[in-house]
C-alpha positions in Angstrom: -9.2 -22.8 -19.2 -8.7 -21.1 -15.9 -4.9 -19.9 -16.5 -5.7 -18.8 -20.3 -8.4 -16.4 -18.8 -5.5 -15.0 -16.4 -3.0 -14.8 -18.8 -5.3 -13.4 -21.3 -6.0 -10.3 -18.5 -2.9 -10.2 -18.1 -1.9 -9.3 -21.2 -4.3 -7.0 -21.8 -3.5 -5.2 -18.0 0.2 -5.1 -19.4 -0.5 -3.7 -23.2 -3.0 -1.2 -21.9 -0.5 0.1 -19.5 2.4 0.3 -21.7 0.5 1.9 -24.1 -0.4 5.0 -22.0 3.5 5.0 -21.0 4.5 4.5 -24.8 2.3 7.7 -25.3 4.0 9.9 -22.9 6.8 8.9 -24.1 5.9 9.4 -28.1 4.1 12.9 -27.0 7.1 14.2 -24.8 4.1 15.3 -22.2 3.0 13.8 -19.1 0.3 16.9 -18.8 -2.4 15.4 -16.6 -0.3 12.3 -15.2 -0.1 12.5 -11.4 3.7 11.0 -10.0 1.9 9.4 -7.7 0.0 7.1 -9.7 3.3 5.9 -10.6 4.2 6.0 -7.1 1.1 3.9 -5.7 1.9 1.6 -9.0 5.9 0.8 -7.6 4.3 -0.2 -3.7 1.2 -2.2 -4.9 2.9 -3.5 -8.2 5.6 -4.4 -5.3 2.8 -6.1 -2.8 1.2 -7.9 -4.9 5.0 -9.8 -7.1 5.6 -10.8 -3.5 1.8 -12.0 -2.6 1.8 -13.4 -5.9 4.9 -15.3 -4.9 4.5 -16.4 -1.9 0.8 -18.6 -2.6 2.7 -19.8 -5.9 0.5 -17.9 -8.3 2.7 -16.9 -11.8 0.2 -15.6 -13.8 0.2 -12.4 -11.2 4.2 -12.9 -10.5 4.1 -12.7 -14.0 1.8 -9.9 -14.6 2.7 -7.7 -11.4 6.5 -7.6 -12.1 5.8 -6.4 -15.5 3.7 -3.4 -14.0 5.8 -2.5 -11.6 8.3 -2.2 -14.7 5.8 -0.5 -16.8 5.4 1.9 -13.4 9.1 2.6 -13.1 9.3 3.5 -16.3 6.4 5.6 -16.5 7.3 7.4 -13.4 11.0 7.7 -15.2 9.0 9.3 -17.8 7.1 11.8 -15.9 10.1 13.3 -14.1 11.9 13.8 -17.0 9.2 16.0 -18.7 9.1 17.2 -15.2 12.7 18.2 -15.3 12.8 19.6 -19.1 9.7 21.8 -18.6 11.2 23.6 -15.5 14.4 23.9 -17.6 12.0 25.8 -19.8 10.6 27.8 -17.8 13.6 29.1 -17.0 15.6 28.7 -19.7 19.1 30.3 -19.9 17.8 32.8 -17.7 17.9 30.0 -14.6 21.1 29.1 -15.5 22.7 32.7 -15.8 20.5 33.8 -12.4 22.1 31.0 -10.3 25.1 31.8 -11.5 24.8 35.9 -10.9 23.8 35.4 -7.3 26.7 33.2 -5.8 29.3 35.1 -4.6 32.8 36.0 -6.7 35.2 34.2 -4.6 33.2 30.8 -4.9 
């Protein structure tokens, strides 16, 4: 009874996770999402596999390396909307600036 109750929080941990990184990814917006939740997610996510590990406990090797997936992949997620909306910003424009203030001969 014990390890169903941990691998049924696990489970639920993981999907509820995923979810909110499924719908960054669906919406194309990470409005609101800090990196560093992502960022704290990778080091703790990180801690805890190895913890996990080390006193023999699978249900949170189990459940930890799955979030520090779902944490790389979420961070993944919020620099690339990170990336495209300064793209937008400024547009062509950037592009053609960058371009118009090096020098001739380089």
């Amino acid at each position: 009874m014990t390890e169903a109750i941990g691998w049924l929080s696990s489970m639920l941990l993981v999907l509820t996770i995923g979810k909110q990184v499924y719908k960054q990814w669906r919406d194309g917006t990470s409005k609101g999402v800090s990196r560093w939740l992502f960022i704290g997610q990778m080091l703790a996510s990180t801690g805890f596999t190895l913890y996990s590990w080390l006193v023999h406990n699978w249900v949170f090797v189990v459940t930890n390396t799955l979030m520090l997936v779902s944490a790389i992949v979420g961070y993944s997620i919020v620099m690339m909307h990170r990336r495209r909306e300064a793209c937008s910003e400024g547009g062509d424009d950037a592009a053609e600036n960058t371009r118009a203030a090096r020098p001739a001969h380089a």
